[in-house]
C-alpha positions in Angstrom: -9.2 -8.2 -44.5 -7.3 -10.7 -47.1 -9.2 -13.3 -49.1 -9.2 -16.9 -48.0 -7.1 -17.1 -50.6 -4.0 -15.1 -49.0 -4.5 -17.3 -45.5 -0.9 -18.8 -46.1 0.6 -15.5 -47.2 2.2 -13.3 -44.6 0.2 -10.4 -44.2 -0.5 -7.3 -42.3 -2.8 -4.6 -41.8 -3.0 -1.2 -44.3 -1.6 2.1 -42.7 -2.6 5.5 -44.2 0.0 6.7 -46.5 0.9 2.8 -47.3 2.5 2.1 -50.9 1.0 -0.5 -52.8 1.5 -2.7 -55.7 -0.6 -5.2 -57.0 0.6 -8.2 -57.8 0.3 -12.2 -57.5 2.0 -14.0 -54.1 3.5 -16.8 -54.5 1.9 -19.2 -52.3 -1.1 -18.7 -53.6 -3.2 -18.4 -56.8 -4.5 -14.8 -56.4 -3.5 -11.3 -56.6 -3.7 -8.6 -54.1 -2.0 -5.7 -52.6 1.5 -5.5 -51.2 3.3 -3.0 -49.9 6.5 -1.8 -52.5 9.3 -2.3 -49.6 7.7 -5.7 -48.6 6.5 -7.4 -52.5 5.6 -10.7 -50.2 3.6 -9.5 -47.3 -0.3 -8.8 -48.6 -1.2 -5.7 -47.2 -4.6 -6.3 -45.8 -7.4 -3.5 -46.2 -10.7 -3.0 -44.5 -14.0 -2.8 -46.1 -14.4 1.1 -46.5 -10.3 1.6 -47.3 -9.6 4.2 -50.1 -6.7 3.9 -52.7 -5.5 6.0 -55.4 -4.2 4.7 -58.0 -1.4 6.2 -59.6 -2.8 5.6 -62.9 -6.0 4.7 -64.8 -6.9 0.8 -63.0 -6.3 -1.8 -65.6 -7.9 -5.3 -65.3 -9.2 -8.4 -66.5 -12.5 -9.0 -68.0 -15.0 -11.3 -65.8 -14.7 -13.8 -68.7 -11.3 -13.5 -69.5 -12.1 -13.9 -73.1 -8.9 -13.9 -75.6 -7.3 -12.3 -71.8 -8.8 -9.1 -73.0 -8.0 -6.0 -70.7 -10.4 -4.0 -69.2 -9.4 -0.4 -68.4 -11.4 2.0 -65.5 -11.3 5.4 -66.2 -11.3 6.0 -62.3 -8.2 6.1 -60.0 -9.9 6.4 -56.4 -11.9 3.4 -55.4 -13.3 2.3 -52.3 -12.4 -1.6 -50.6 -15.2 -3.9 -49.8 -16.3 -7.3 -49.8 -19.0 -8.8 -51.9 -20.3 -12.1 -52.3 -19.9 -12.6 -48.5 -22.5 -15.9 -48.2 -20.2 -18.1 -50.4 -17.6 -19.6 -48.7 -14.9 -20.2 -51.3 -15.1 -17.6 -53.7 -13.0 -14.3 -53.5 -14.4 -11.4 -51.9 -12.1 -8.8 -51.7 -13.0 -5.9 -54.5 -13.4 -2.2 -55.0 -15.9 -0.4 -55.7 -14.9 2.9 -57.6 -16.8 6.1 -58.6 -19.2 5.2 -61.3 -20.5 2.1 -59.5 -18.1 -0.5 -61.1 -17.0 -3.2 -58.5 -13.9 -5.1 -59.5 -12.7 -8.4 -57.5 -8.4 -7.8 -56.8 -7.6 -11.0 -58.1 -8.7 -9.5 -61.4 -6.5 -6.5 -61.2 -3.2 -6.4 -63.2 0.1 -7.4 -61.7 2.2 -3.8 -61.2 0.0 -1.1 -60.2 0.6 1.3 -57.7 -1.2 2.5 -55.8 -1.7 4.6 -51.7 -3.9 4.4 -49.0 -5.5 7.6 -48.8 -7.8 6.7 -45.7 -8.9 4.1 -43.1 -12.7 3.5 -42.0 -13.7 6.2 -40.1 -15.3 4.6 -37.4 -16.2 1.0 -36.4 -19.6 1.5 -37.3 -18.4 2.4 -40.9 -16.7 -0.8 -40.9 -20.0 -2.9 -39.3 -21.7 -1.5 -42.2 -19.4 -2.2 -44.8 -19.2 -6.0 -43.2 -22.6 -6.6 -44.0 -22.4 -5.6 -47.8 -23.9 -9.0 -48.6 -24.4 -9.2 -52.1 -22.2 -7.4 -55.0 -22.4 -8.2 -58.4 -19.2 -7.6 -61.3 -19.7 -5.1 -64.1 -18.1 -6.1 -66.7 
C-alpha cells in the first residue's frame, strides 16, 4: 500500500527481488520507496513486506530536534501500517527486530534497500491490515 500522501505519485506494486531507494517524490511532501531503475514510481509494499537494507537504517528523530539523526542498528524490517483510525496522518512504517517502528517519511533520502519477501498468504495480510494502533520509538 502507499500513504495518502503518494495518491498523486505513479506507483506500483513491490516484487520479490525489487531494488529500492528511499527517497522524497516530487509531487508530494513525503518520502517512500522507489525502485533504483524507476526513482519516480513509489514502489508500493504490503503490510507484512520484508526489506533488507543494505546498510544500518538511518532516520530522523520523531521531533526532529536540531534535524538530529537517528541510526537503527537493524537492517531487516518488516512493513506495516499503524495509526490506521486517523485519516490524514502517514501510516506506512516498519517495524524492525528489536520492536522499533519507524514511519518512511522519516527515513533518509538514499538508502537501499530489497524485497526479500511478500506476505505469505492473504490471511497474513488481513492480519497485518488490522494493526490498529502503533506507536514511534524514538
Amino acid at each position: 500500500m502507499c500513504d495518502y500522501s503518494l495518491h498523486f505519485v505513479a506507483s506500483r506494486p513491490a516484487k520479490v527481488g525489487d531494488k529500492l531507494v528511499t527517497t522524497k517524490f516530487n509531487n508530494s511532501l513525503t518520502r517512500g520507496f522507489a525502485a533504483v531503475e524507476e526513482p519516480t514510481v513509489a514502489v508500493c509494499l504490503l503490510p507484512g513486506t520484508e526489506v533488507a537494507f543494505e546498510t544500518e537504517v538511518e532516520c530522523e528523530h520523531v521531533f526532529k530536534v536540531f534535524r538530529s539523526q537517528k541510526l537503527i542498528s537493524e537492517k531487516v524490517a518488516r512493513f506495516r501500517q499503524i495509526n490506521t483510525q486517523e485519516q490524514n496522518a502517514h501510516h506506512d512504517a516498519l517495524e524492525f527486530p528489536d520492536g522499533q517502528i519507524v514511519l518512511l517519511t522519516q527515513l533518509d533520502k538514499g538508502q537501499h534497500a530489497t524485497v526479500l519477501q511478500l506476505p505469505a498468504s492473504p490471511r497474513a495480510t488481513n492480519e497485518a491490515e488490522q494493526q490498529k494502533f502503533g506507536s514511534l520509538v524514538t
